[in-house]
PLY file of the C-alpha trace (Angstrom):
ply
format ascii 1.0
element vertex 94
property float x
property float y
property float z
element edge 93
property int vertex1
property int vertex2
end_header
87.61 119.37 98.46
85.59 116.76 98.27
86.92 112.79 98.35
85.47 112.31 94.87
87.79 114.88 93.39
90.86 113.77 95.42
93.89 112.24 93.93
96.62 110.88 95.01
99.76 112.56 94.23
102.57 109.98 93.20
106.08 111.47 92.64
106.92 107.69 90.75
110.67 107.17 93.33
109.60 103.43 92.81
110.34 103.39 96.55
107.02 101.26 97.39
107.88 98.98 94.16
111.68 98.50 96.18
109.86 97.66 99.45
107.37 95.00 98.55
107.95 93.20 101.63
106.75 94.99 104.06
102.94 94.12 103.56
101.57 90.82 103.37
99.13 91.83 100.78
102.30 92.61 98.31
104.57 89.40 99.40
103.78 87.49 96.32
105.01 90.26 94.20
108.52 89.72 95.94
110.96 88.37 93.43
113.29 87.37 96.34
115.27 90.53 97.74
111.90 92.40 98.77
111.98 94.17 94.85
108.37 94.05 92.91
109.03 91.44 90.28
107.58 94.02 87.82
110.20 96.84 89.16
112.24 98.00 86.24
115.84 99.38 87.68
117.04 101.37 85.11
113.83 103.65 84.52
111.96 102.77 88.25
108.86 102.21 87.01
106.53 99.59 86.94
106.92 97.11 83.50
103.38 96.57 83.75
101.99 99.64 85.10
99.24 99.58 83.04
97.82 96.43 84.25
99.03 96.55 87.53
97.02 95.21 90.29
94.66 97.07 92.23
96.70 96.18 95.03
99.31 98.41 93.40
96.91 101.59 92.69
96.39 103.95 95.76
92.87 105.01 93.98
91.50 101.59 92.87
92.47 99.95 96.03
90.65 102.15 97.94
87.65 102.25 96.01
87.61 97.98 96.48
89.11 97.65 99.98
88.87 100.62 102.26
86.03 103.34 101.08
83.79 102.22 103.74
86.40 101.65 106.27
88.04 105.30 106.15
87.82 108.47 104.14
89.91 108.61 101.00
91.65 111.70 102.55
92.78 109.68 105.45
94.14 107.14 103.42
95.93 108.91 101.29
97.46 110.47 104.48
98.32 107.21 105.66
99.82 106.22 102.39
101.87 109.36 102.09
103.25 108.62 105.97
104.29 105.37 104.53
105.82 106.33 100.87
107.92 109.44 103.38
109.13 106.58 105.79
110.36 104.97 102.68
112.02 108.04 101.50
113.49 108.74 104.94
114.99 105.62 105.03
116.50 105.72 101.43
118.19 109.22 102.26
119.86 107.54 105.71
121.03 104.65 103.10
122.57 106.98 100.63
0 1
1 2
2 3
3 4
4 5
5 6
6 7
7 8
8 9
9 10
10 11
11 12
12 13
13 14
14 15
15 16
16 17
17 18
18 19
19 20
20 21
21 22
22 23
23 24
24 25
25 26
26 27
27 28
28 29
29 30
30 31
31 32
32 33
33 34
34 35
35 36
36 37
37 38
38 39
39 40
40 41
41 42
42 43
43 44
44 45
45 46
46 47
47 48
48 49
49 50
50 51
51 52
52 53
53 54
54 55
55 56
56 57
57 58
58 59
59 60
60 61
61 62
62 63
63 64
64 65
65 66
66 67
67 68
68 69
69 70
70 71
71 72
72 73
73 74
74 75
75 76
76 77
77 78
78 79
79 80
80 81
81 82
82 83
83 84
84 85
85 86
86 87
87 88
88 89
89 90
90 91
91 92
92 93
């Protein structure tokens, strides 16, 4: 498959909305307890989804930041090993 028709597969936990902290780049989104600002508890999605920031879409952000850096397929890999650290530490929690 090529990179053009890859996608990146989002199962919407709201995990990497709940974990905002651990990147610089999404710091400023922190409304104080390391919670996106814009993360909606109740439904666990984002309240402004679609206008989010590109920082906040897997797809756009690549396309700004990283396409010449890495192959889409790689960092969607590394995205996934993140979002199923976040998932493996929410199951140890719970």
């Amino acid at each position: 498959m090529s990179d053009k028709n890859l996608h990146f597969q989002c199962d919407r936990c709201g995990l990497c909305c709940q974990h905002v902290s651990f990147s610089e780049i999404y710091k400023h989104l922190d409304r104080g307890d390391g919670i996106c600002r814009y993360y909606e508890e109740i439904t666990h999605r984002c309240s402004i989804y679609e206008n989010r920031p590109v920082i906040c879409n897997i797809e756009m952000f690549y396309e700004k930041f990283m396409q010449q850096k890495m192959s889409k397929e790689k960092f969607f890999e590394l995205n996934y090993d993140v979002c199923q650290q976040f998932k493996d530490e929410n199951e140890s929690v719970n």
